[in-house]
C-alpha positions as CSV (number, residue, x, y, z in Angstrom):
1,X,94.9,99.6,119.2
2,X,95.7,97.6,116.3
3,X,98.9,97.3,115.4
4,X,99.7,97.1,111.1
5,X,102.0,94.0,110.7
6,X,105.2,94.6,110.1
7,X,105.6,92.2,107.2
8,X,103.1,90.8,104.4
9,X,105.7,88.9,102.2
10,X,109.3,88.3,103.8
11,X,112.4,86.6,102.2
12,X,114.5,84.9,104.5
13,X,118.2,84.1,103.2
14,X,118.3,80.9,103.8
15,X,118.5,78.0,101.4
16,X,121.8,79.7,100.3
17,X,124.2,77.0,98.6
18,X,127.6,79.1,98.5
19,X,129.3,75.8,97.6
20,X,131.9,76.6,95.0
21,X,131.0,80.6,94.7
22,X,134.8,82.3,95.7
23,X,134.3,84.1,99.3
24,X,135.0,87.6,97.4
25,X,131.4,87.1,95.7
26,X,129.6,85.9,98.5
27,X,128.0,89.5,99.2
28,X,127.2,89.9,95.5
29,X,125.2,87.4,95.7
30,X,123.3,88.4,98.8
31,X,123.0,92.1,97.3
32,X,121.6,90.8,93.6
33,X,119.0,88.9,95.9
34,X,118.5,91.5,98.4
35,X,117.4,93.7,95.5
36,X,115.2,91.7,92.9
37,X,113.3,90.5,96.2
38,X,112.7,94.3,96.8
39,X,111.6,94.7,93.1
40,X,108.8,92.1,93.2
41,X,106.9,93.1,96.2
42,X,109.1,91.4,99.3
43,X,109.1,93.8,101.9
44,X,110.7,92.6,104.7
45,X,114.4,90.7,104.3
46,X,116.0,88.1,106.7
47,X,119.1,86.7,107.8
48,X,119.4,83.4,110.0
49,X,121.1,84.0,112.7
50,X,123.9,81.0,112.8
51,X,127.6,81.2,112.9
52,X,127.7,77.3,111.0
53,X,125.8,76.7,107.9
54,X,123.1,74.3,109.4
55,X,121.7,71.0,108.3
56,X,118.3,72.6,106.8
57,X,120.4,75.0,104.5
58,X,123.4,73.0,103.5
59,X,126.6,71.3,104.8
60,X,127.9,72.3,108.1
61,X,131.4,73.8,105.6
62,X,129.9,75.9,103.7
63,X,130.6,79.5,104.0
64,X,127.7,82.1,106.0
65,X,127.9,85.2,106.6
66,X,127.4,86.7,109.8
67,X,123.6,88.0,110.8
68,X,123.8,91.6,111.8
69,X,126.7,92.8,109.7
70,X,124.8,91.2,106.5
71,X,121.7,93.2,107.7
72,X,123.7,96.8,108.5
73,X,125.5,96.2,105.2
74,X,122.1,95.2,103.3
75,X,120.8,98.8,105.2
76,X,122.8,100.7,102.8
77,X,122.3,99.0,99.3
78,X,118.0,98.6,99.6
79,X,115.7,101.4,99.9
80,X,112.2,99.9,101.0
81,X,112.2,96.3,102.6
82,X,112.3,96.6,106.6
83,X,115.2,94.8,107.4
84,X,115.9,91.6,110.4
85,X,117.1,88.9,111.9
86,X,115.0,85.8,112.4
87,X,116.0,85.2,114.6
88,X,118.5,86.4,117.2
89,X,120.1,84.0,119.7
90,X,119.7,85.6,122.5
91,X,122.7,84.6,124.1
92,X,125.0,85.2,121.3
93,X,125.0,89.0,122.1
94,X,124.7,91.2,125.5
95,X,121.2,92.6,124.5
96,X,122.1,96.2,125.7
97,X,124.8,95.9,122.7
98,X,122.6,93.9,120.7
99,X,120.0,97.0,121.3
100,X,122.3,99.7,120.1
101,X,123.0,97.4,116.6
102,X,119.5,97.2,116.1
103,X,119.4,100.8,116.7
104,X,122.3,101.5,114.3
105,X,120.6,99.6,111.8
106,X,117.0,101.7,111.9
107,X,119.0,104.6,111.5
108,X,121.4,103.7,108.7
109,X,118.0,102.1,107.0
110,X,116.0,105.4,107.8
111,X,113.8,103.6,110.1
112,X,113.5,100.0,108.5
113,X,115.0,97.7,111.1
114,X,113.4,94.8,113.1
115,X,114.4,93.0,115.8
116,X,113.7,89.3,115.9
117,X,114.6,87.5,118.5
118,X,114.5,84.0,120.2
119,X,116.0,81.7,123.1
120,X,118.1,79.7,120.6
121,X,118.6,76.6,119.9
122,X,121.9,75.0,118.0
123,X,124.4,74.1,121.1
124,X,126.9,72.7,118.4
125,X,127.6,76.9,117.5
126,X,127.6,78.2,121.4
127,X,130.0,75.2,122.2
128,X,132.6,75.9,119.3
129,X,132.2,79.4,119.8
130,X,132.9,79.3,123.7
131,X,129.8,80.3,124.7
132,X,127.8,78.8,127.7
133,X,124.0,77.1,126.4
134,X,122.5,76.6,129.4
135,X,119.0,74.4,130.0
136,X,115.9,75.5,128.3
137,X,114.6,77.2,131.7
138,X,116.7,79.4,132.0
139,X,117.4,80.4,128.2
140,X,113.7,81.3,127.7
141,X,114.4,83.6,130.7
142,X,117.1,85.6,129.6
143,X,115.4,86.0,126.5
144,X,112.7,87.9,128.2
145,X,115.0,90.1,130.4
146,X,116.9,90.7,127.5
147,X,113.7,91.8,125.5
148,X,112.8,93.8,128.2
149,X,116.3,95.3,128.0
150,X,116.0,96.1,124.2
151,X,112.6,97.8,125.1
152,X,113.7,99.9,127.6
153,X,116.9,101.2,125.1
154,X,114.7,101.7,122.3
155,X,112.1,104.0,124.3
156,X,113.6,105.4,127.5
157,X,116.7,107.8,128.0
158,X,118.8,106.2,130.4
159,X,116.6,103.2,131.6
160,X,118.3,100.8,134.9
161,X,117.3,97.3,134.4
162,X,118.6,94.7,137.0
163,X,117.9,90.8,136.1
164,X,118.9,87.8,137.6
165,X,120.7,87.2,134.0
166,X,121.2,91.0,132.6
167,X,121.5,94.4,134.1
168,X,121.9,97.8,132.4
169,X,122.8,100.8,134.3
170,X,121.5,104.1,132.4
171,X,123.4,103.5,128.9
172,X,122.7,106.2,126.4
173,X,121.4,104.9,123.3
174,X,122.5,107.9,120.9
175,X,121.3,108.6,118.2
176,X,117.5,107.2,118.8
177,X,115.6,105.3,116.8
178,X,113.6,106.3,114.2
179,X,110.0,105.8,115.4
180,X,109.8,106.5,119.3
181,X,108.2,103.4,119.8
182,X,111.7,101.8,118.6
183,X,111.9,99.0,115.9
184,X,109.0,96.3,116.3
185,X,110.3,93.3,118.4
186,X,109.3,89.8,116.8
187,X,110.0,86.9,119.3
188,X,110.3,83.7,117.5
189,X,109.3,80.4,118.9
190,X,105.7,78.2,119.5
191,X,106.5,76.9,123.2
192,X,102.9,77.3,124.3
193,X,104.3,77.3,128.4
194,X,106.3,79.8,128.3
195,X,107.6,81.2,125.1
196,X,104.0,82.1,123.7
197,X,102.9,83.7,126.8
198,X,106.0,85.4,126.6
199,X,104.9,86.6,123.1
200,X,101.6,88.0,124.5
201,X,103.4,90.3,127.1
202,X,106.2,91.9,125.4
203,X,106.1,91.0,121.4
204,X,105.2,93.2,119.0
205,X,105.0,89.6,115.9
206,X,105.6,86.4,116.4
207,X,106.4,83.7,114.1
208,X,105.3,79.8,113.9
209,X,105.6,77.6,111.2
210,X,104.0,74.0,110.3
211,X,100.5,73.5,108.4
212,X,96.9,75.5,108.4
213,X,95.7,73.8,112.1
214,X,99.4,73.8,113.9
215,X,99.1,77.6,113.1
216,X,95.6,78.3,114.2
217,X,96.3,76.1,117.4
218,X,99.1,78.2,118.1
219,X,97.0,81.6,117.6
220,X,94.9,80.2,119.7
221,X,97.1,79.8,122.2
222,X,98.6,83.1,121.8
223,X,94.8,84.8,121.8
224,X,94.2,83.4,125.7
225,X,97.6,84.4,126.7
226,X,96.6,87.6,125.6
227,X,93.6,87.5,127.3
228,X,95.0,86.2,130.7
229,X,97.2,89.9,131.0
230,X,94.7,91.9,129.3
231,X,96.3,92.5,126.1
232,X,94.4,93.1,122.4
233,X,95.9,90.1,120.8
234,X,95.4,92.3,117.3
235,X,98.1,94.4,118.3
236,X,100.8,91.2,117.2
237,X,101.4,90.8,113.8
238,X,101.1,86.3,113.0
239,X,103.9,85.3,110.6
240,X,104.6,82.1,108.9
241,X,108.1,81.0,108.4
242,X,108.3,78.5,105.5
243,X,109.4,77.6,101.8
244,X,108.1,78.4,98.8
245,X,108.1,76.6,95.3
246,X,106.2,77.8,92.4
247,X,106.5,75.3,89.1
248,X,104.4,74.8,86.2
249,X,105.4,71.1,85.9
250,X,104.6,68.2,88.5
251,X,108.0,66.7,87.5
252,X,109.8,70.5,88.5
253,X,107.4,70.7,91.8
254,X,108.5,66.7,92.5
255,X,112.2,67.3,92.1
256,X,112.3,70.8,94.3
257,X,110.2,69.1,96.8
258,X,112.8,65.5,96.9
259,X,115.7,68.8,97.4
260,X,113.7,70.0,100.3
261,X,113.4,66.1,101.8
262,X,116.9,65.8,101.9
263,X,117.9,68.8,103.3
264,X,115.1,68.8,106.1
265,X,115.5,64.8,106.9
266,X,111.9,64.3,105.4
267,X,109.8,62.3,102.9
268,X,109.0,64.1,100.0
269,X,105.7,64.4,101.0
270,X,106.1,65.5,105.0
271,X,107.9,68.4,103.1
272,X,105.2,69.6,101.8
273,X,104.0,70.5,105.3
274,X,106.7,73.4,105.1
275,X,106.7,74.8,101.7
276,X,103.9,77.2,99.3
277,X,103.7,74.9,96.5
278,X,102.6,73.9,93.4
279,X,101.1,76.4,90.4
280,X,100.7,80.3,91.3
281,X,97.5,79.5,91.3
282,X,97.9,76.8,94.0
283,X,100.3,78.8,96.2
284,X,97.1,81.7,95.9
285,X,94.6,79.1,97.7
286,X,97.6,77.9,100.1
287,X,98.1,81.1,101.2
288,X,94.3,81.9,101.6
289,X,94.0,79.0,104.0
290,X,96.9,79.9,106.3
291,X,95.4,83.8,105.9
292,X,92.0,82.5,107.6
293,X,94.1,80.2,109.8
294,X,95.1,83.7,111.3
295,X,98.2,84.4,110.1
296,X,99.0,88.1,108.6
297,X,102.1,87.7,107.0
298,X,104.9,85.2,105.6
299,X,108.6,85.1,106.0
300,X,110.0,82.7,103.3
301,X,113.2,81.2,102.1
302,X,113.6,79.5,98.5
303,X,115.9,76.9,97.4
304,X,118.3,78.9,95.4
305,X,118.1,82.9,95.9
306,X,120.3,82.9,92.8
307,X,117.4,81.8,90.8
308,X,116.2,85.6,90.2
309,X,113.4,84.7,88.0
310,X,112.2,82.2,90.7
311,X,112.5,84.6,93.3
312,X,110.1,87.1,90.9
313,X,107.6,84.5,90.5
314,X,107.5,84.0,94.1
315,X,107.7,87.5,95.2
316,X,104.4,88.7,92.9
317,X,102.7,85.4,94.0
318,X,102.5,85.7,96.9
319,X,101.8,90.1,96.6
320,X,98.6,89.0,94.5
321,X,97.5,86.7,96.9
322,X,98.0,89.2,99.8
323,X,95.4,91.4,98.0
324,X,93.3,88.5,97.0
């Protein structure tokens, strides 16, 4: 059975500059986003999940908002968008708890949440937060207990679980989500060893990012481990995690892209690699040639989410070329 993806055009809040915006408005912000992205066509939001602004975004001081209370509070003031985290550390939460959140969630949404999830990565945040960050081994392998966990709380009454990392013993996950299937799980990451594999057993999306060919390589990869444990690799919905720029000038498109250098360490030019730029009608054929790459849908940030005309342009860009 096929599975519809969960996502055709995304918004993830990232690329937030709060520098100089008082705390009190910080939400307001998120909210006047949250809803204009709803209004031209997103239909999925995001939220990173970091507890330090990170390098990519902005200086390590400026203010962010927590992941999964932006998401519950962003449950209550949207009406359409399905609603997630891309994606979870998996260690900064026990996942049975981190299950019952997500469960919350699809009910205060009516059935909209998502749960993304991945080993995680920034040691700098587990250190000041007190939390262990153990080698890359054994991260990748409490993410997969503790998808396994989530799975078992969204669809079973009372499920046991013993790990060599996590254990549950029959906790009651009341009220129950929406769908009985539970909220689709999304497992970020392209660690064609392990972490894609681990895709092709228990995810229900995935998410890569880099140009056309790293994408389709990774698809490819994802399609035999599919294959090796008899799975139809159709049923996972392929997202793309990137930016996007749309400009009508090259000067605009030169001086968005030099912003995007800086704040991912890159030449102008390697940045390109990450973004949908250039004219509408440039983004169009971009996005046709990671759609026959293999990819069903796309997760993107923008440079300033305060820029509500931008976010427009972007959002009804990228819907047209969905339906191209």
């Amino acid at each position: 059975m096929t599975r519809r993806p969960i996502t055709r055009v995304g918004l993830q809040f990232s690329g937030y500059s709060f520098a100089g915006v008082p705390d009190q408005k910080l939400f307001e912000h998120v909210v006047d986003a949250a809803r204009a992205a709803e209004n031209a066509g997103f239909d999925s939001l995001w939220t990173m999940d970091h507890l330090h602004q990170i390098a990519s975004v902005g200086s390590q001081d400026e203010p962010i908002l927590e992941a999964y209370t932006t998401i519950a509070a962003l449950a209550a003031v949207t009406s359409a968008a399905r609603l997630g985290v891309l994606v979870t550390a998996c260690g900064f939460r026990n996942p049975a708890l981190l299950a019952k959140m997500v469960t919350t969630i699809d009910i205060i949404s009516g059935g909209r949440a998502i749960l993304g999830i991945g080993a995680g990565w920034h040691e700098e945040e587990y250190r000041a937060y007190g939390l262990s960050f153990p080698p890359p081994r054994q991260r990748l392998a409490e993410l997969d207990e503790a998808v396994r966990i989530c799975r078992a709380m969204f669809t079973e009454y009372a499920p046991k679980f013993s790990g060599t990392y996590h254990s549950i013993d029959e906790p009651l996950n009341m009220p129950r989500p929406i769908n009985p299937d539970g909220p689709p799980i999304l497992i970020g990451g392209g660690g064609e060893r392990v972490l894609i594999p681990l895709i092709a057993r228990l995810g229900d999306a995935c998410n890569f990012f880099g140009g056309p060919a790293t994408v389709r390589h990774k698809i490819e990869v994802l399609e035999r481990a599919c294959a090796a444990v008899g799975r139809d690799s159709g049923e996972i919905t392929r997202t793309w995690l990137g930016h996007a720029i749309i400009t009508e000038s090259e000067w605009e498109l030169q001086d968005s892209l030099d912003r995007l250098g800086t704040l991912l360490n890159l030449p102008p030019n390697a940045a390109r690699g990450f973004a949908l730029c250039g004219t509408r009608k440039e983004v169009r054929r971009q996005v046709a040639e990671y759609r026959k790459s293999g990819v069903d849908g796309f997760i993107l940030a923008v440079l300033d989410p305060t820029d509500l005309a931008h976010l427009h342009s972007v959002g009804t860009t990228l819907r047209e070329a969905m339906d191209d």
